[in-house]
C-alpha positions as CSV (number, residue, x, y, z in Angstrom):
1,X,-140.7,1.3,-85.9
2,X,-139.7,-2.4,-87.1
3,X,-140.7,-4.1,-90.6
4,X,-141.4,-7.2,-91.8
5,X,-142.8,-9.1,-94.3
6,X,-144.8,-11.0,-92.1
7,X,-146.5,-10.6,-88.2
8,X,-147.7,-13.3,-87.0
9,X,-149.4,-12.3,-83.5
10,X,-149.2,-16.0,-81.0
11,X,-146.4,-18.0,-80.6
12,X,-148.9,-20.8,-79.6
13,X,-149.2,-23.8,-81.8
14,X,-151.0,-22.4,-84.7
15,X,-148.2,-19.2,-84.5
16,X,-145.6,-21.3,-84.4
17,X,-146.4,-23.5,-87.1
18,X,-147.3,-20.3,-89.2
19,X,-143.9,-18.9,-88.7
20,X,-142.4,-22.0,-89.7
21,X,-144.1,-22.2,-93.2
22,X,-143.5,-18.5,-94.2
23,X,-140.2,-18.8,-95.7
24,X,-141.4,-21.2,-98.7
25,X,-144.0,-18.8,-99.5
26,X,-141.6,-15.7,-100.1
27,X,-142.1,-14.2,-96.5
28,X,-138.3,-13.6,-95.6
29,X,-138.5,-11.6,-92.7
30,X,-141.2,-12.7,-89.8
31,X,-141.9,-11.9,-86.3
32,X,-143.8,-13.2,-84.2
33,X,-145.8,-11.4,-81.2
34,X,-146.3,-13.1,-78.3
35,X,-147.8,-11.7,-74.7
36,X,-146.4,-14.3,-72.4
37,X,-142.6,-14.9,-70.8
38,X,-142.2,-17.7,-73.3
39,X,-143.9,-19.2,-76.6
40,X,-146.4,-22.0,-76.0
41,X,-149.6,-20.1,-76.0
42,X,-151.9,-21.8,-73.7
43,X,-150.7,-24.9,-72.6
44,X,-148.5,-24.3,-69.8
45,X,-151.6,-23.4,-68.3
46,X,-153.9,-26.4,-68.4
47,X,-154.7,-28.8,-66.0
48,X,-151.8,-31.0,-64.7
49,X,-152.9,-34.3,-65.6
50,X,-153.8,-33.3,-69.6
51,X,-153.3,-35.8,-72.1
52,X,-153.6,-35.5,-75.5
53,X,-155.9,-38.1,-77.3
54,X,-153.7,-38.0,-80.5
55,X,-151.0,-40.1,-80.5
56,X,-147.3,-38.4,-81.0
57,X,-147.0,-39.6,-84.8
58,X,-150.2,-37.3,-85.1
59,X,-149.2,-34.5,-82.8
60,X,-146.5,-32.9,-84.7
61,X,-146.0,-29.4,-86.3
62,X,-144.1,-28.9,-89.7
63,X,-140.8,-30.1,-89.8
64,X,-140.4,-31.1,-86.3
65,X,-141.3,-34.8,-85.6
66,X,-142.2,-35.0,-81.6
67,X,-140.0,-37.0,-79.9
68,X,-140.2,-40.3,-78.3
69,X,-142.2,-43.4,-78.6
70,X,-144.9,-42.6,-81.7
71,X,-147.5,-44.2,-80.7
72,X,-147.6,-43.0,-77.0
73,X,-150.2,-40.1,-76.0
74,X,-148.3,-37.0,-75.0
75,X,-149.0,-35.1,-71.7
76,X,-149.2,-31.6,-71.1
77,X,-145.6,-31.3,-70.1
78,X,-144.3,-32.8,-73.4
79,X,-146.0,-30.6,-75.5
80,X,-144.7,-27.4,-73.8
81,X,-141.0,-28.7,-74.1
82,X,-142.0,-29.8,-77.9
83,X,-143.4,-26.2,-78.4
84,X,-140.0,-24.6,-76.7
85,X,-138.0,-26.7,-78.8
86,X,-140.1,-25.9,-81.8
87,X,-139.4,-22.1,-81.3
88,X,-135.7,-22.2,-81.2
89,X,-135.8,-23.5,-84.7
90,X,-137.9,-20.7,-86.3
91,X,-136.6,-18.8,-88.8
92,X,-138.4,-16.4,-87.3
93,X,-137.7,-13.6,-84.4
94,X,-140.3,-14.5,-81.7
95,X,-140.7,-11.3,-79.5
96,X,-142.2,-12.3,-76.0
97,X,-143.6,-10.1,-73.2
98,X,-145.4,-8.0,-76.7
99,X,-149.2,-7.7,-75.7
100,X,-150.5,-6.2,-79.2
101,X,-152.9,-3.6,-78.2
102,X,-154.1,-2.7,-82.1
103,X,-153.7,-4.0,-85.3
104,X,-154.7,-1.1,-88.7
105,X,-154.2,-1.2,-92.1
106,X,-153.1,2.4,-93.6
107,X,-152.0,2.8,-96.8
108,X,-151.9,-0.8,-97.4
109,X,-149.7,-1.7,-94.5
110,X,-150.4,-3.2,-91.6
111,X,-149.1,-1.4,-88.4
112,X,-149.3,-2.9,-84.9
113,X,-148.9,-1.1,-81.8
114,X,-148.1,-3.1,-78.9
115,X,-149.4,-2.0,-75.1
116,X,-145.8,-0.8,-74.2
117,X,-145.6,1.5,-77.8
118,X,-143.6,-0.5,-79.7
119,X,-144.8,-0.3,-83.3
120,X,-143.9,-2.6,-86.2
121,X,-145.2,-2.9,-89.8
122,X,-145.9,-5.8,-92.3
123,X,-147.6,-6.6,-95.5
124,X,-149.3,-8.7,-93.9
125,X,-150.7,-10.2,-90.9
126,X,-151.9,-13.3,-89.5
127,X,-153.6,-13.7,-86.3
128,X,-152.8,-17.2,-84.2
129,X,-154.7,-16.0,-80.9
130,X,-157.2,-18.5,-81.1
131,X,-159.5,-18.7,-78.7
132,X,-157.9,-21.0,-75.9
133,X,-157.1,-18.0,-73.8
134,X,-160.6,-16.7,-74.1
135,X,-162.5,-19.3,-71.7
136,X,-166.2,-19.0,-72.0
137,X,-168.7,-19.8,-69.0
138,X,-172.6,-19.8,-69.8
139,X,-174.9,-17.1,-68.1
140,X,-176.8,-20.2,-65.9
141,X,-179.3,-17.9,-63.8
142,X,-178.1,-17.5,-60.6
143,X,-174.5,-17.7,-60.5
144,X,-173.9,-14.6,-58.8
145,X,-175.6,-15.8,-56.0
146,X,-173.8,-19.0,-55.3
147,X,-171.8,-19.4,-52.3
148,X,-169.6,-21.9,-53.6
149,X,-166.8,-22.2,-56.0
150,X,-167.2,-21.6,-60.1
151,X,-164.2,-22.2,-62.2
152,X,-163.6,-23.1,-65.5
153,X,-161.1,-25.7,-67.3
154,X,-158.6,-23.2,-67.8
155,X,-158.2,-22.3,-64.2
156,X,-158.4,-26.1,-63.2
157,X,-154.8,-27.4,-62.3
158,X,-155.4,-30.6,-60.1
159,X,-157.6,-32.7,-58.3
160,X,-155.8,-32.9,-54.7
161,X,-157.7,-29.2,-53.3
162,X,-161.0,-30.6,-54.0
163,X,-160.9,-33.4,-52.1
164,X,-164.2,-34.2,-49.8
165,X,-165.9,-31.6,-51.6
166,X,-169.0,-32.4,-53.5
167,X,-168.6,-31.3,-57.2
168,X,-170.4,-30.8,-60.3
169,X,-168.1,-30.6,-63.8
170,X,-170.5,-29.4,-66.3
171,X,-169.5,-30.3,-69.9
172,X,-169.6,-33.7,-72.4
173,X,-165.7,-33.5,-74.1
174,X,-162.7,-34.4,-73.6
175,X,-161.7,-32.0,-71.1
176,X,-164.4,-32.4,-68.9
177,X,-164.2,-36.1,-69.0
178,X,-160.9,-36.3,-67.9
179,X,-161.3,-33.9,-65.0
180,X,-164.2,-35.9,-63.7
181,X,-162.8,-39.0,-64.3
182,X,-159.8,-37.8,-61.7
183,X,-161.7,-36.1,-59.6
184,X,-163.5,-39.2,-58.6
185,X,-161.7,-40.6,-56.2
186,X,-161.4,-37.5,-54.4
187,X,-164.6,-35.8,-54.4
188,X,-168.2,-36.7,-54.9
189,X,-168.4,-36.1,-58.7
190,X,-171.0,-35.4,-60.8
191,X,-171.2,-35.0,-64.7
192,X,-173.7,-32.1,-65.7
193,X,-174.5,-32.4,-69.7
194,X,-177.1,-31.0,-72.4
195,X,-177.2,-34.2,-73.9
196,X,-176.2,-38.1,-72.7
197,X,-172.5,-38.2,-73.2
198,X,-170.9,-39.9,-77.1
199,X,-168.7,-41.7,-76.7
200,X,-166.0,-42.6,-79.7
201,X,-163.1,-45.7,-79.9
202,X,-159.9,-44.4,-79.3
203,X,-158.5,-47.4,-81.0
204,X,-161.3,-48.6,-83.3
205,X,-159.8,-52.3,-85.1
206,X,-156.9,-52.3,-83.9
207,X,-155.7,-48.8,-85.2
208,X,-155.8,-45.1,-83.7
209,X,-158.8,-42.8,-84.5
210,X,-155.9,-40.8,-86.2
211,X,-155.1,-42.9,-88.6
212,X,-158.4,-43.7,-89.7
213,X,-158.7,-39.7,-90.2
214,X,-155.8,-39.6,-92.2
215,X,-156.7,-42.5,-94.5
216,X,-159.9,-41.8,-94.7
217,X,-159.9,-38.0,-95.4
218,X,-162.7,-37.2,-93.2
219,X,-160.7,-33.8,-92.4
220,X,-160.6,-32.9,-96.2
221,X,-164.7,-33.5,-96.0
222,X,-166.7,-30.4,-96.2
223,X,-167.1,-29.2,-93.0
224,X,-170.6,-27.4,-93.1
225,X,-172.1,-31.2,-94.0
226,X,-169.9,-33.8,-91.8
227,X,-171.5,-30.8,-88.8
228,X,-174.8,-32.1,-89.3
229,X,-174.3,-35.4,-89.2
230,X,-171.4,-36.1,-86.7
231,X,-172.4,-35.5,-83.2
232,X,-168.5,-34.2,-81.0
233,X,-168.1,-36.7,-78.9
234,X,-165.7,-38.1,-76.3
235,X,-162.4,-40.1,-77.3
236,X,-161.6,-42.7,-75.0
237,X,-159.5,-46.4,-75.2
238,X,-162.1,-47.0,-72.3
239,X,-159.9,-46.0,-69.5
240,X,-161.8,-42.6,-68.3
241,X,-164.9,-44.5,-68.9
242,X,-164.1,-47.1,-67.1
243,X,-163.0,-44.5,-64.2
244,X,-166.5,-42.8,-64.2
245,X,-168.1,-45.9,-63.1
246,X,-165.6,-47.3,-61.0
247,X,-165.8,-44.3,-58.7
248,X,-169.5,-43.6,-58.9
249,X,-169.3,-40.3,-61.2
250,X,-173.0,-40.3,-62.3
251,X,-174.3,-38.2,-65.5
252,X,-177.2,-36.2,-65.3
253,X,-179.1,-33.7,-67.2
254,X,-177.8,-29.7,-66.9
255,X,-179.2,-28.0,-63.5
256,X,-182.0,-25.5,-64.6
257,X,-179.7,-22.7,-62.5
258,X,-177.6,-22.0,-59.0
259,X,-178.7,-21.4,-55.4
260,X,-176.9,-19.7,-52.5
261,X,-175.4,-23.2,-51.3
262,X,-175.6,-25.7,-55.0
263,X,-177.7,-26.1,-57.8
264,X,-181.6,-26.9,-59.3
265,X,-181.4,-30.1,-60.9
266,X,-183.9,-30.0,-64.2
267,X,-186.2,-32.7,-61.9
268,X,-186.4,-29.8,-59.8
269,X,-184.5,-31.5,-57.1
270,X,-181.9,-29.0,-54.8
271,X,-178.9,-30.2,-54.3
272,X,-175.8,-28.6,-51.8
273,X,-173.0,-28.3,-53.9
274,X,-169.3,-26.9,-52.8
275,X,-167.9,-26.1,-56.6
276,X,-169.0,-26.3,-60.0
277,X,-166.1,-26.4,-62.9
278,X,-167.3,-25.8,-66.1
279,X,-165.3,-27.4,-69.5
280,X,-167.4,-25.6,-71.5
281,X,-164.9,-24.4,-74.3
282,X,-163.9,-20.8,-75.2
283,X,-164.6,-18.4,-77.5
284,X,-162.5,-16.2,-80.4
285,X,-161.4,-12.8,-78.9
286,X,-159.8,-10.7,-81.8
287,X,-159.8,-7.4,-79.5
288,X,-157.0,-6.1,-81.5
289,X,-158.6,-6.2,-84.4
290,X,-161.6,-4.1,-83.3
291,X,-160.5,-1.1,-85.6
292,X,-159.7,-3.0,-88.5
293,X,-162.9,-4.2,-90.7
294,X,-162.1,-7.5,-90.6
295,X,-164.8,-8.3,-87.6
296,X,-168.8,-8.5,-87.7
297,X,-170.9,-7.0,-84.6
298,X,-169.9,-10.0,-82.7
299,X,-165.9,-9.7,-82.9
300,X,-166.3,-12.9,-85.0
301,X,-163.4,-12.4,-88.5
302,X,-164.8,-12.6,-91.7
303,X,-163.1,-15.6,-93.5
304,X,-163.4,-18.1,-95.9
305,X,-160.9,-21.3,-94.7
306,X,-158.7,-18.4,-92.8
307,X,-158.4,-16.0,-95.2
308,X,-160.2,-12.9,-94.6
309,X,-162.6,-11.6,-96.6
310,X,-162.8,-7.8,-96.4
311,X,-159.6,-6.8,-95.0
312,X,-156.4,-7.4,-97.4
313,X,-153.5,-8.9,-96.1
314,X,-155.4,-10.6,-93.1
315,X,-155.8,-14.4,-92.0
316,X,-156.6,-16.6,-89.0
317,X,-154.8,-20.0,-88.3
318,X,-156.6,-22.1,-85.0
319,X,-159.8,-21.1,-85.4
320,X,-162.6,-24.1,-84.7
321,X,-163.5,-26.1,-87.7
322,X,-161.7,-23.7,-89.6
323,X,-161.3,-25.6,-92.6
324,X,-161.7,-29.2,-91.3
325,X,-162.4,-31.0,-87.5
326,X,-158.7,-30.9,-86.8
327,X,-158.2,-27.3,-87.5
328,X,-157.5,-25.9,-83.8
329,X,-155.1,-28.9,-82.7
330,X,-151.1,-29.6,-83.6
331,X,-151.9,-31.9,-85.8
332,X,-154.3,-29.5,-87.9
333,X,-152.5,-25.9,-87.7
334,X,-149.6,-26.9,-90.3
335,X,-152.2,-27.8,-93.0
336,X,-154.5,-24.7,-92.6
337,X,-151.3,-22.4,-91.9
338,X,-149.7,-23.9,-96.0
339,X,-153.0,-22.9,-96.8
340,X,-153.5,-19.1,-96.0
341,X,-149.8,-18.5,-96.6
342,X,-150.0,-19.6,-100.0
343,X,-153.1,-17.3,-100.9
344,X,-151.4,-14.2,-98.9
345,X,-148.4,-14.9,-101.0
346,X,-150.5,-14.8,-103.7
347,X,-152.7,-11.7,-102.8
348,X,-148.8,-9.7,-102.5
349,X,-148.4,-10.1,-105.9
């Protein structure tokens, strides 16, 4: 059985920024658990053609500026090779390949058993699964009986298989957006939404959203309040907007549910349909922690800003709106991970 001061379970980009910050709060020895070949956490497998809509001056974790020109908008690809790069630096031990099965508390110390048997031990834990590898499709009435194709995001790669095809993306954010937007040319592509699409500037006077966010302090704004009064809506410089129309990607209103061969629009109109993607988010999965108090009925952590509130020892870094709007992207982990360090740092002594 191994020890350390810290576990931090994900060498994603919330793990990875964790592991980063725990020296300056006193945690000298940390490891990091990670299920896959290689750190990263989810983004090796998004779709292809992802590109982030934060510039690279805005798309950095602590202590590791991401390279190039600042002001460009990294792809998929970069980000994996930053988060690579970023991993080699740690003063941490990253362990790959280490599914943790269980994570208890017993005589206030955390043991965690990975799937293969390997234990290890720490004071404390924090848990930087997020929910990006938990991808969560809606229970639309009659799924099971469609012929077709359903995916979602996370198992969308590129446009090139579905071309001729007639397909529905179903979803109003970024993600879905984009995959639309390069679906078009290939497929007859609809948009299926809740609500009529937002859209937000990209660039809004001249100067990045990001920098308005920064200056302004809208992160640092209490959450709870900016959520009822700032619809999410779609980044854009214009470009995927401009795509939509250009190749005749129409919005409409959600379809009321599937049939064998497409979909029930809410006008009642049927519709043939070939495949359905749906960018419809995810959703926390803390299965590890089922045994450990720290989860209500739902699997959902009880926390305040990270920090959990009935388990000692415990916190979350990536978590949605966790403690502000940028909470589950690069540019947001390093700021809630200070956070939670410093109070678990503080709840050791």
């Amino acid at each position: 059985m191994e020890h350390a001061d810290l576990i931090v379970i994900g060498a994603g980009q919330s793990g990875l920024a964790t592991a980063a910050l725990a020296p300056r709060h006193g945690f000298a020895r940390v490891l990091v658990l990670e299920s896959a070949q290689q750190p990263g956490g989810a983004w090796p497998r998004y779709y292809d053609s992802l590109t982030l809509f934060s510039p690279a001056r805005y798309s950095a974790l602590p202590g590791m500026r991401f390279p190039g020109d600042p002001d460009r908008y990294p792809l998929r690809d970069d980000v994996i090779d930053y988060l690579h790069a970023y991993a080699e630096r740690l003063p941490a031990s990253v362990r790959t390949s280490t599914t943790v099965a269980s994570v208890t508390r017993q005589d206030g110390v955390w043991r965690v058993r990975a799937e293969d048997g390997r234990e290890f031990t720490a004071a404390a834990v924090v848990a930087a699964t997020g929910d990006f590898g938990s991808p969560f499709l809606p229970g639309t009435p009659g799924r099971t009986e469609f012929g077709g194709r359903v995916l979602h995001a996370a198992d969308y790669r590129s446009p090139h298989v579905f071309a001729g095809q007639r397909v529905i993306v179903v979803g109003g954010g970024n993600s879905a957006i984009q995959i639309a937007a390069e679906l078009g040319p290939l497929a007859d592509t609809t948009l299926a939404t809740r609500r009529p699409v937002a859209w937000t500037p990209q660039r809004p006077l001249g100067r990045d959203l990001h920098w308005w966010l920064k200056h302004t302090r809208l992160d640092t704004a209490p959450i709870r309040r900016l959520l009822t009064k700032i619809p999410i809506s779609v980044i854009d410089d214009g470009t995927h907007r401009a795509a939509l129309d250009r190749h005749g990607v129409d919005r409409r209103a959600m379809f009321s549910r599937f049939t064998t061969d497409g979909v029930l629009w809410a006008d009642g109109t049927h519709e043939p349909a070939d495949t359905v993607v749906y960018a419809t988010g995810y959703r926390p999965v803390f299965g590890y922690l089922t045994d450990s108090g720290a989860l209500d009925d739902e699997g959902v952590p009880f926390h305040r800003g990270g920090m959990s509130t009935t388990v000692k020892g415990l916190g979350f870094v990536g978590m949605e709106f966790q403690r502000s709007f940028s909470s589950k992207t690069l540019r947001g982990v390093g700021r809630d991970a200070s956070w939670l360090l410093r109070r678990l740092a503080e709840a050791r002594r």
